[in-house]
N, C-alpha and C positions, 0 to 999 in steps of 0.2 A: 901415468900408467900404474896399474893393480896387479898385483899377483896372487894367484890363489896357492895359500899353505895352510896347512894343518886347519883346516876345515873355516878357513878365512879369509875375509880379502886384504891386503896389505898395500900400503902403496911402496912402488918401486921409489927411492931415491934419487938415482941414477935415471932419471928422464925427462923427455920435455917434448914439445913440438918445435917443428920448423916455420917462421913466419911466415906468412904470406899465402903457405901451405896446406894441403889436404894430411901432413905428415906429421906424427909421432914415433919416437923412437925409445929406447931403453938398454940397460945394458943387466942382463943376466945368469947366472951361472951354472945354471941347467935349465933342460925340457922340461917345462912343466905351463898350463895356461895362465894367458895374461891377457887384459884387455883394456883397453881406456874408458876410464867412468870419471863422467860431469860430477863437479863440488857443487851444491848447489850456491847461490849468492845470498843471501835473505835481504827480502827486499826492501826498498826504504818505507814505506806505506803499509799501513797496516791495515788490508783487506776484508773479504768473508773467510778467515783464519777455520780450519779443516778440522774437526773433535772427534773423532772416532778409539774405540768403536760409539755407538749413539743407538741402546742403550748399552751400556758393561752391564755382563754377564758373566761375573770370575767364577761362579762354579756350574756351569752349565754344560760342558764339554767344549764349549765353542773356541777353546787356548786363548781365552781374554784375560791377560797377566795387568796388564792399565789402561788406563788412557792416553792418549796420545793428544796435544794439541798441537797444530802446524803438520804443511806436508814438505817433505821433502823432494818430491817427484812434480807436487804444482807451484811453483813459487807466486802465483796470485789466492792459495792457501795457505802459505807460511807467516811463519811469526817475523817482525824484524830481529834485528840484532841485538835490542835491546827491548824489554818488554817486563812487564809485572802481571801474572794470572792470579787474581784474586775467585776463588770459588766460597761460595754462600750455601748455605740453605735457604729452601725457599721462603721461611721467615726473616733472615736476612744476617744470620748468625753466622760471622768470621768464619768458617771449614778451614781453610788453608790458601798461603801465598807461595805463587812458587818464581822464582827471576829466571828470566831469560837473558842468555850471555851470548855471543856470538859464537863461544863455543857448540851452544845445540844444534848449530846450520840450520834455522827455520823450524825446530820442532820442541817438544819440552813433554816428558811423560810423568803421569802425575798418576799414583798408586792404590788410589781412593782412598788418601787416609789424611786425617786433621793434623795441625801443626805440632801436635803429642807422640804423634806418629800411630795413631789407634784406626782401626780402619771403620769408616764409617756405613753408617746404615744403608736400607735401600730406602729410595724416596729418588724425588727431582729435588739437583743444584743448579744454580744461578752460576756461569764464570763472566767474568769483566777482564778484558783484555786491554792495560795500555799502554803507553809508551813515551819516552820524553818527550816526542811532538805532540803530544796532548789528544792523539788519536784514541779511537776506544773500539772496542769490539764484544758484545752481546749476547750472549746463550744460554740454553738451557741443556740439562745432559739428565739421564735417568741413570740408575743403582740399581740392578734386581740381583741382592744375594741370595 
């Protein structure tokens, strides 16, 4: 169970569900909204992994602060638990590596910047997605600053 405070969702401590059951419970100490929200799992297989936005457009008005790769809401879009994003340019020069832990729940946001941390041009990258099972995943993403 979650609670919403100070303009956040938190989860409760104090809860669980009943087995067998349609039932969750919690324990609270004032009125205020709560609801139960899915963790997502990340899954073992590394799918058609989700990149958006596609293209970033960080000064355009459209509120694109990164990239995002993996979905948290489709888990046959997610990242697994463990994973390596390799991004390129489209000549085939290093951009940046970024690891994925289990901590990211199936997602991982990359800020359009090189491993110098300098943010990089507009153009099309290359990313390579893979993972200790030797699985791999393929894309192209555009840059318009």
């Amino acid at each position: 169970m979650w609670v919403f405070e100070n303009n956040e969702w938190k989860i409760i401590a104090d809860s669980g569900k009943v087995a067998g059951r349609n039932v969750v419970w919690c324990n609270i100490e004032h009125l205020t909204s709560f609801m139960p929200i899915g963790i997502l799992v990340a899954p073992a297989n590394l799918g058609n992994v989700m990149v958006y936005p596609n293209p970033y457009k960080p000064n355009s008005g459209l509120g694109h602060e990164y990239i995002t790769f993996g979905s948290k809401r489709d888990i046959t879009r997610a990242l697994t638990s463990y994973a390596t994003i390799k991004i390129y340019t489209i000549s085939g020069d290093l951009v940046r590596t970024l690891e994925v832990t289990p901590e990211d729940n199936g997602q991982k946001v990359w800020y359009a910047d090189n491993d110098a941390r300098n943010k990089v041009a507009s153009g099309v990258y290359i990313y390579l997605i893979t993972n200790p099972q030797g699985e791999k995943c393929i894309g192209k993403l555009a840059i318009i600053r």
